[in-house]
C-alpha positions as CSV (number, residue, x, y, z in Angstrom):
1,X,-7.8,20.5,49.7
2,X,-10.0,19.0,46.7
3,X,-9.7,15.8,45.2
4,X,-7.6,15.6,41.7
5,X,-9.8,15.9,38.7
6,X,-9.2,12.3,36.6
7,X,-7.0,13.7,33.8
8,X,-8.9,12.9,29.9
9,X,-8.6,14.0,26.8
10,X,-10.6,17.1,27.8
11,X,-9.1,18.2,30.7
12,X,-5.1,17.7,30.0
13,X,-2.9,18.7,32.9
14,X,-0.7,21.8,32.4
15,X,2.3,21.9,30.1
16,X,0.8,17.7,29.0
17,X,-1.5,19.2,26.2
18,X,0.7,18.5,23.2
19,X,1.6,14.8,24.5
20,X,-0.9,13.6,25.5
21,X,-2.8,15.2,22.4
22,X,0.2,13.1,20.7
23,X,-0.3,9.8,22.6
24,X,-4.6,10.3,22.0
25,X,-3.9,10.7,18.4
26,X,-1.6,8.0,18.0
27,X,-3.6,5.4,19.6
28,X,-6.9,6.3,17.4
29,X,-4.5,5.9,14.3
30,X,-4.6,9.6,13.5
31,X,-1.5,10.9,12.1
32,X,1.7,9.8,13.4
33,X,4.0,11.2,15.8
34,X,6.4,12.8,12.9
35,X,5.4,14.9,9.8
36,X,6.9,12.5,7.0
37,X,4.2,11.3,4.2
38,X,3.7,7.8,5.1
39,X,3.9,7.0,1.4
40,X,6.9,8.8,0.5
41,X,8.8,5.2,0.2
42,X,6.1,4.0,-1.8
43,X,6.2,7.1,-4.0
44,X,9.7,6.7,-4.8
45,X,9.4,3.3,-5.9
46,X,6.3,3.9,-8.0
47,X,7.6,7.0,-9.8
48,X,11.2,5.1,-10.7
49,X,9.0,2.5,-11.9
50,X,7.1,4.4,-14.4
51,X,10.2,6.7,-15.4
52,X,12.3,3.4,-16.7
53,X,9.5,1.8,-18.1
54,X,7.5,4.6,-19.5
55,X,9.7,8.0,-18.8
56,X,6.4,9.0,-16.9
57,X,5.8,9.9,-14.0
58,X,3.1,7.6,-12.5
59,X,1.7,4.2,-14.0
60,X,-2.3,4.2,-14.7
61,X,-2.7,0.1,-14.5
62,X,-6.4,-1.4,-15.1
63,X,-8.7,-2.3,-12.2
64,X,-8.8,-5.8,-13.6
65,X,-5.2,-6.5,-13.2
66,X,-5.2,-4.8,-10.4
67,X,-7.6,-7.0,-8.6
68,X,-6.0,-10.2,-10.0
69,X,-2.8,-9.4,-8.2
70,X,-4.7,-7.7,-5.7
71,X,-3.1,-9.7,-2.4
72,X,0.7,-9.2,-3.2
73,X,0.0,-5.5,-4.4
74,X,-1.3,-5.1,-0.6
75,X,1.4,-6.6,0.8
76,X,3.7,-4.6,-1.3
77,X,2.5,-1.4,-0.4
78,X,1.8,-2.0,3.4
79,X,5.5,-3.2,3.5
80,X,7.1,-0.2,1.7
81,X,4.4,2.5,4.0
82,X,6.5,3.8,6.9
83,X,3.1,4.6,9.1
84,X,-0.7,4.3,8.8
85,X,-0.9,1.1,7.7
86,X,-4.3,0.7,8.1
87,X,-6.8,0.1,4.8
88,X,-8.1,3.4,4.3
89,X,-4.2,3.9,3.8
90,X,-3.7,1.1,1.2
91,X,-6.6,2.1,-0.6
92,X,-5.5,5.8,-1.2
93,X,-1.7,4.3,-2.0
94,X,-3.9,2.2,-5.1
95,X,-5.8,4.8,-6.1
96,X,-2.9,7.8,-5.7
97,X,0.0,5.3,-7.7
98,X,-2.0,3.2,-9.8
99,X,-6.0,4.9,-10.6
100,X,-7.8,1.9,-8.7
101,X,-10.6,2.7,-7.3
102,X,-11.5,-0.2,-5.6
103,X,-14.4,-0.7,-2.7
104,X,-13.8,-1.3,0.7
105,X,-15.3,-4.4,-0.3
106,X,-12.5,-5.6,-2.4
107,X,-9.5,-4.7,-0.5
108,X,-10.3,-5.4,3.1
109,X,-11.0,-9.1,3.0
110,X,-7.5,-9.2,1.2
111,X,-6.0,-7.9,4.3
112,X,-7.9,-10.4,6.4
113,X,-6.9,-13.4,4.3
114,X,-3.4,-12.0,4.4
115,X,-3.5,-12.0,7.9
116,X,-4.9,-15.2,7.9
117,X,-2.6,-16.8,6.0
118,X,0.3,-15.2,8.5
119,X,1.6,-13.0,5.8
120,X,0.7,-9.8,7.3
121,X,0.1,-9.1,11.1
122,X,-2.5,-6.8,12.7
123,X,-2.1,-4.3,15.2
124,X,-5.3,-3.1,17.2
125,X,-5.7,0.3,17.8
126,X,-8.5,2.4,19.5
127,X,-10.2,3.3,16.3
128,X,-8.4,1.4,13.4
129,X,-6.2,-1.9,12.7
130,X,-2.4,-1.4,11.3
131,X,-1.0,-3.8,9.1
132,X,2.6,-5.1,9.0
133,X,4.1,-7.5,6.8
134,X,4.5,-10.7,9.4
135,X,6.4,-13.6,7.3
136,X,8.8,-11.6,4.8
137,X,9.4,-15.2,3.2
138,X,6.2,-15.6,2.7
139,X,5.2,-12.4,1.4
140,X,8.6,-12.5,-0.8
141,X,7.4,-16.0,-2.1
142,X,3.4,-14.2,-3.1
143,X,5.2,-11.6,-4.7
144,X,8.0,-13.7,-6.8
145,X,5.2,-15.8,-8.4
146,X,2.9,-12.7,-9.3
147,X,5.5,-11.1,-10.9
148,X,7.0,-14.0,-12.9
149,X,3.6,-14.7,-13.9
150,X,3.5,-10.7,-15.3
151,X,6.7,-11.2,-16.6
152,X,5.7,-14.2,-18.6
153,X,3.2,-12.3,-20.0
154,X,4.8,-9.4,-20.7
155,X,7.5,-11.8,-22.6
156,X,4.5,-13.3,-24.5
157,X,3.8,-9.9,-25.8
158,X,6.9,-8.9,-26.7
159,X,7.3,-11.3,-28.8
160,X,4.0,-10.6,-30.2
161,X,4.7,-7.4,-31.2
162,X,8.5,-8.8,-32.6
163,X,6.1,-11.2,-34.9
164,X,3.8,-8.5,-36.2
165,X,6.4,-6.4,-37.1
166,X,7.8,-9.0,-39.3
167,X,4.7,-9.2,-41.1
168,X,5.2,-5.6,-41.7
169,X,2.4,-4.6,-38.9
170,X,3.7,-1.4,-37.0
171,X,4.6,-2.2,-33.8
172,X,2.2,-0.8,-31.0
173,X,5.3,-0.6,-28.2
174,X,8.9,0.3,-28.9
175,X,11.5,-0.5,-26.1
């Protein structure tokens, strides 16, 4: 009798190719283990966004005010991704929702201070790092103060536009 052949990747055992082909992928952060769009919550949100606010179906936001809330859009989107939470994913959620087309250079250090500052967690895999939201306080807290801060502004301007109009200046938004 021979000595068993180490089972790899390369020499799967018979009726384990599809598993263990499975597990493999899984643990290099390739795909998941079920066929749903890891973005489809994020999608959702997005696209309802845009419809009440704009009755369109995506929102094209500029890269500046993207990077200025740049941390607590990261943590947004890794929370509502349901897989691949890893940065190449967040990157494609910024530019597929919102047109950024920002570097590596710019979003990965936000994940590492995120993680640093206990907000987000990191889970190691073979070939990548997955991201989950680790204090939802926290992360809550980051997100409440960007958006009053938006919302300020966004007042502000209203009430810009309200003014002009007075003067008899057409108004550049309706609502």
């Amino acid at each position: 009798m021979s000595d068993p052949q180490p089972v790899t990747e390369e020499t799967p055992q018979p009726g384990t190719e599809e598993p263990l082909q499975s597990l493999v992928s899984e643990m290099n952060g390739v795909g998941s283990t079920d066929d749903a769009e890891p973005a489809a919550r994020t999608e959702t949100v997005v696209a309802e966004t845009a419809r009440a606010l704009f009755d369109e179906p995506t929102l094209a936001v500029d890269d500046g005010i993207i990077k200025q809330s740049l941390p607590e859009l990261v943590a947004t989107l890794v929370e509502l991704r349901e897989s691949e939470t890893h940065g190449m994913g967040v990157m494609e959620d910024l530019e597929r929702f919102f047109g950024a087309d920002l570097s590596p250079g710019t979003v990965y250090p936000v994940l590492h201070d995120l993680k640093d500052d206990d907000v987000l967690s990191v889970h190691e895999l073979v070939q990548t790092k997955e991201y989950s939201v680790e204090d939802a306080d926290a992360a809550c807290e980051r997100i409440e103060d960007a958006m009053a801060q938006h919302l300020a502004f966004g007042l502000l301007f209203r009430r810009a536009l309200v003014e002009l109009e007075d003067l008899g200046e057409d108004p550049i938004v309706e609502f």
